[in-house]
Each structure stands twice: as C-alpha cells, then as structure tokens.
Residue frames as a rotation matrix with the C-alpha (Angstrom) as fourth column:
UNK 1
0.581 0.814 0.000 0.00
0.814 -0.581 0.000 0.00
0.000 0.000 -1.000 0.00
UNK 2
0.071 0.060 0.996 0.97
0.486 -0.874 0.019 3.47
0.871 0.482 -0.091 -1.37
UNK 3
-0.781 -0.017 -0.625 2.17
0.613 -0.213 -0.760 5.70
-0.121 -0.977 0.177 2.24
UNK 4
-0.899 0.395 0.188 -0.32
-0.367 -0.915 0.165 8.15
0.238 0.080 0.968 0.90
UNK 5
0.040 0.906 -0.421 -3.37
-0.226 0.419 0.879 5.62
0.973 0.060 0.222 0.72
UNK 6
-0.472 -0.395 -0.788 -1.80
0.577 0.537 -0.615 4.41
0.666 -0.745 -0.026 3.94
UNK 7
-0.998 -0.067 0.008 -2.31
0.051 -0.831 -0.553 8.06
0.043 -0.552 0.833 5.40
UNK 8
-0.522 0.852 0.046 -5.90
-0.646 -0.430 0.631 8.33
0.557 0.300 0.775 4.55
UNK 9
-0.104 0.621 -0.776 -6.84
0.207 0.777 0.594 5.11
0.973 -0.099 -0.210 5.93
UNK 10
-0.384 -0.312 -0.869 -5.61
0.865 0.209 -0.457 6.27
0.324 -0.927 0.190 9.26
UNK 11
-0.987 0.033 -0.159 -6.98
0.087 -0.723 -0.685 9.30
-0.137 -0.690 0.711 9.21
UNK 12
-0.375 0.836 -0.400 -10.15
-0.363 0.265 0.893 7.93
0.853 0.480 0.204 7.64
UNK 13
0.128 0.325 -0.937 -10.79
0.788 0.541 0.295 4.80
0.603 -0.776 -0.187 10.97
UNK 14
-0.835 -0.278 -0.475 -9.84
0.545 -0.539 -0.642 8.31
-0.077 -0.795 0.601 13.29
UNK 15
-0.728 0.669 -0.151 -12.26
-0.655 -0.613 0.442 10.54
0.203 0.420 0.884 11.65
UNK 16
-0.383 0.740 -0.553 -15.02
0.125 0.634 0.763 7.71
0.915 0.223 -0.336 11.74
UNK 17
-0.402 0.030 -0.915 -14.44
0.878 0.296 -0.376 7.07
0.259 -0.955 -0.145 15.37
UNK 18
-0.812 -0.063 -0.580 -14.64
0.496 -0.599 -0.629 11.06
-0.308 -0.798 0.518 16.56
UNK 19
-0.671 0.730 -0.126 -17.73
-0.741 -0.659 0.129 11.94
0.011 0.180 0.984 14.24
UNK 20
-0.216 0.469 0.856 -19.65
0.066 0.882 -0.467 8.44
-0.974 -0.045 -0.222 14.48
UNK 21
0.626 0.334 -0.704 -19.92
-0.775 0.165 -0.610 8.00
-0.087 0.928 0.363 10.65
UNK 22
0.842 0.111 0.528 -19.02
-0.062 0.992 -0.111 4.98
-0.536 0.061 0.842 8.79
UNK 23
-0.145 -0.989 -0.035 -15.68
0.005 -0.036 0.999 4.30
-0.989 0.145 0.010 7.90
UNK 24
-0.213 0.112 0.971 -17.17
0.887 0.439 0.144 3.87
-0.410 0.892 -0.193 4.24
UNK 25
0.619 0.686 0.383 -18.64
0.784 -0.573 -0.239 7.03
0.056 0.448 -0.892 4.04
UNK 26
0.601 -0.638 -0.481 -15.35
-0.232 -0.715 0.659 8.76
-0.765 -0.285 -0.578 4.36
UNK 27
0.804 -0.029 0.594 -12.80
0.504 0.562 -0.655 9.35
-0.315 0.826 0.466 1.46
UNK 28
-0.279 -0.862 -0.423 -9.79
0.823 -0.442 0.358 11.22
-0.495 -0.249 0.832 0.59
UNK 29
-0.699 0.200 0.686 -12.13
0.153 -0.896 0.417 14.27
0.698 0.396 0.596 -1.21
UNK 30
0.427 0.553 -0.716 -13.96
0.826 0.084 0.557 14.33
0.368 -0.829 -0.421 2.31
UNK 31
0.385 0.132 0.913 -14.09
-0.053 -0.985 0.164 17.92
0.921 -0.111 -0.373 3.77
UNK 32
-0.577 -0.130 -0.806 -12.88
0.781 0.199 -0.591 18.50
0.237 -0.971 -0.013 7.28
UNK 33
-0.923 0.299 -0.243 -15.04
-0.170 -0.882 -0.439 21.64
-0.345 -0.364 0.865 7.17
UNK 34
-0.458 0.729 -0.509 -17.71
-0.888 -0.349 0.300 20.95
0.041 0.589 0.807 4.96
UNK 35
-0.079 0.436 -0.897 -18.37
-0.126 0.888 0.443 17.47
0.989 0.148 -0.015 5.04
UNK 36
-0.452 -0.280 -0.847 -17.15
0.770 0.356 -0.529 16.85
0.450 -0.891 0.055 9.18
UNK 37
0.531 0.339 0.777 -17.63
0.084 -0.933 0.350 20.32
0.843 -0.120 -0.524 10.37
UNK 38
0.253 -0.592 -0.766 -14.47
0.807 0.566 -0.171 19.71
0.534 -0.574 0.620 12.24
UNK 39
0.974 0.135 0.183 -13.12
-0.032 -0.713 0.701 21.78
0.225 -0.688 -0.690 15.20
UNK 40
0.244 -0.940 0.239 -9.91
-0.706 -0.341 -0.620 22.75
0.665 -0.018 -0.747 16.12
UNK 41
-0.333 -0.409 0.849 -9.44
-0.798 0.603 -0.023 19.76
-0.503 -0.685 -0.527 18.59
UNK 42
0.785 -0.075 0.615 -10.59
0.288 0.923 -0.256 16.96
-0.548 0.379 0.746 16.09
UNK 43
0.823 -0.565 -0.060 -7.59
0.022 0.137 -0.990 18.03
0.568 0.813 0.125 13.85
UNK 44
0.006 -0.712 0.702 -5.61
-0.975 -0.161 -0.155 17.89
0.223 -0.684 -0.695 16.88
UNK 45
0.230 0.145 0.962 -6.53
-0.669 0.742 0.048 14.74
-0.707 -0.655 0.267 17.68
UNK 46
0.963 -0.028 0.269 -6.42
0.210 0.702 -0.681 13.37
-0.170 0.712 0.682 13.97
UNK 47
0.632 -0.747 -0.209 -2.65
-0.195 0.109 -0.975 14.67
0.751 0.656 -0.077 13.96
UNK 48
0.007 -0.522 0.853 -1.88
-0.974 0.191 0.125 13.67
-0.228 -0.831 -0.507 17.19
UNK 49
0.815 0.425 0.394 -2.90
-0.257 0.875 -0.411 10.15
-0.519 0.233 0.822 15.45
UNK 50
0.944 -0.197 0.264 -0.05
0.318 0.754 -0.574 10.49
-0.086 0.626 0.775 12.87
UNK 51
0.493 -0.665 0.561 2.18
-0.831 -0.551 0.076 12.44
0.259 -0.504 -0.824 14.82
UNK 52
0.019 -0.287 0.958 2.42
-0.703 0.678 0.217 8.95
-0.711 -0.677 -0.189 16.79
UNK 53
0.819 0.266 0.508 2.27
0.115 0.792 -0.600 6.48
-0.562 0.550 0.618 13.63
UNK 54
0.775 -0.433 0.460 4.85
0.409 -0.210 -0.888 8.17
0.482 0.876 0.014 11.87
UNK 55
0.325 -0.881 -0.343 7.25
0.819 0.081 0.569 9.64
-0.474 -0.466 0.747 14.15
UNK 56
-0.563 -0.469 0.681 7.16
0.714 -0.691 0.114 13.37
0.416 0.550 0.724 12.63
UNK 57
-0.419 0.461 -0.782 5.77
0.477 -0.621 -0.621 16.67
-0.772 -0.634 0.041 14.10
UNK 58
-0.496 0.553 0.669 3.02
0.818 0.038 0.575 18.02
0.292 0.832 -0.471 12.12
UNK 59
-0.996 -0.092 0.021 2.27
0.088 -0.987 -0.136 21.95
0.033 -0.134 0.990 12.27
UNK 60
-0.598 0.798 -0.081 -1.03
0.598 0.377 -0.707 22.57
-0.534 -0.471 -0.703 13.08
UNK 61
0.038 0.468 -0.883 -1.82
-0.309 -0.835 -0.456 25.79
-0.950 0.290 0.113 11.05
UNK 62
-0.622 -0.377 -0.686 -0.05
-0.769 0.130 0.626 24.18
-0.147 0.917 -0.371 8.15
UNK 63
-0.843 0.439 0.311 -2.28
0.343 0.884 -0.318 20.66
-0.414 -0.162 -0.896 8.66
UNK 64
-0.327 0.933 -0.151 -5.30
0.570 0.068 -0.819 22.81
-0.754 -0.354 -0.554 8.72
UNK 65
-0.324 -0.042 -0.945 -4.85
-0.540 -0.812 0.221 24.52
-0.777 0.582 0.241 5.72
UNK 66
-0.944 -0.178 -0.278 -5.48
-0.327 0.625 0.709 21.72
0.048 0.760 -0.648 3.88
UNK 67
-0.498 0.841 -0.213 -9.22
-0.798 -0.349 0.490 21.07
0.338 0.414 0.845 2.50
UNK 68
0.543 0.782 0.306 -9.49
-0.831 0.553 0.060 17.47
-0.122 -0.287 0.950 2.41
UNK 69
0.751 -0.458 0.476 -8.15
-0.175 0.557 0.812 14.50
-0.637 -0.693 0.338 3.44
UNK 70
0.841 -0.239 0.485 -6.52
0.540 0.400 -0.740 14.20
-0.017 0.885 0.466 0.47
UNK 71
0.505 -0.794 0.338 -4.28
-0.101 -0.443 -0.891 17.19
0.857 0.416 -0.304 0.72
UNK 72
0.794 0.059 0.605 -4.15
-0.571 -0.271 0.775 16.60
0.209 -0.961 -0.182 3.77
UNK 73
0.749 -0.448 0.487 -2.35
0.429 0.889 0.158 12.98
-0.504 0.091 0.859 3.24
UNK 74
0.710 -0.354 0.608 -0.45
0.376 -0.540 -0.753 15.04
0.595 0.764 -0.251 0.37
UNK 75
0.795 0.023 0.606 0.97
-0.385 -0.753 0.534 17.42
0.468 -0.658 -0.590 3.30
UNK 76
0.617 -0.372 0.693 1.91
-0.674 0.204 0.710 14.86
-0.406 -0.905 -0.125 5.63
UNK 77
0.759 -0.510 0.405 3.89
0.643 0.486 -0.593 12.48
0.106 0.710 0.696 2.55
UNK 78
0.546 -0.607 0.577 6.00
-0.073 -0.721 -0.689 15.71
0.834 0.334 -0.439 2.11
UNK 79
0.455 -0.522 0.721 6.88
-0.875 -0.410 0.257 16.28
0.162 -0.748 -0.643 5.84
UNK 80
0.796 -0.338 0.502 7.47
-0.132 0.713 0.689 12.32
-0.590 -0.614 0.524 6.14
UNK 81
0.719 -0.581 0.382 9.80
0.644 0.349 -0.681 12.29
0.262 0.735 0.625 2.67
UNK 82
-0.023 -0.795 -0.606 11.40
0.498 -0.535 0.683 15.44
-0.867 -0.286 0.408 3.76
C-alpha cells in the first residue's frame, strides 16, 4: 500500500471514530469543514494520530490549511519524505 493511501486510511478509521460515521462514508475528497464540520481539537486529535504512527511533528496551522483529506495525506507524505 501506497504511504499516501496508507495516510488516509488512518486518518479515515480516526475521523469515523470522533464523528460516528461509517468508515465507508469517508474518502480522501472528504471535507474536514464541509463534510465533518471539524473543530480545532478533532484536527488535533487526527494529527496527534499520525504524529504517533509516523514519528514526525506536524504543524497545526499548516495541517489545517489543507481542504481534504486528500491534501491533507499530500501534506503529511512531504513532511514524512522530507
């Protein structure tokens, strides 16, 4: 598996868990604003997820710029390739 597809999945089964939606009904063009209506602690919490999976520190402002999970996954590829 692809680290990017990897990334989504993990922040896909997190995301499921803290909004109670089905892991199916999440995707990597899933909104954190629009689709979640996330809050500044669930994107803490989803990069405190791959903060600890990955073993890299992940900027919050920079994290949260990102639309959807996709760029999001995008983002965190860069910071893990360097």
């Amino acid at each position: 598996m692809a680290l990017r597809d990897e990334i989504i999945e993990k922040m896909i089964e997190r995301a499921a868990e803290l909004f109670k939606k089905d892991p199916s009904e999440l995707s990597e063009d899933t909104s954190f604003e629009e689709d979640l209506k996330a809050k500044s602690v669930n994107y803490v919490q989803i990069i405190a997820v791959l903060e600890a999976e990955y073993d890299v520190q992940i900027t919050y402002m920079q994290f949260r710029r990102h639309k959807t999970f996709g760029e999001a996954a995008d983002f965190v590829v860069e910071i893990i390739e360097g």
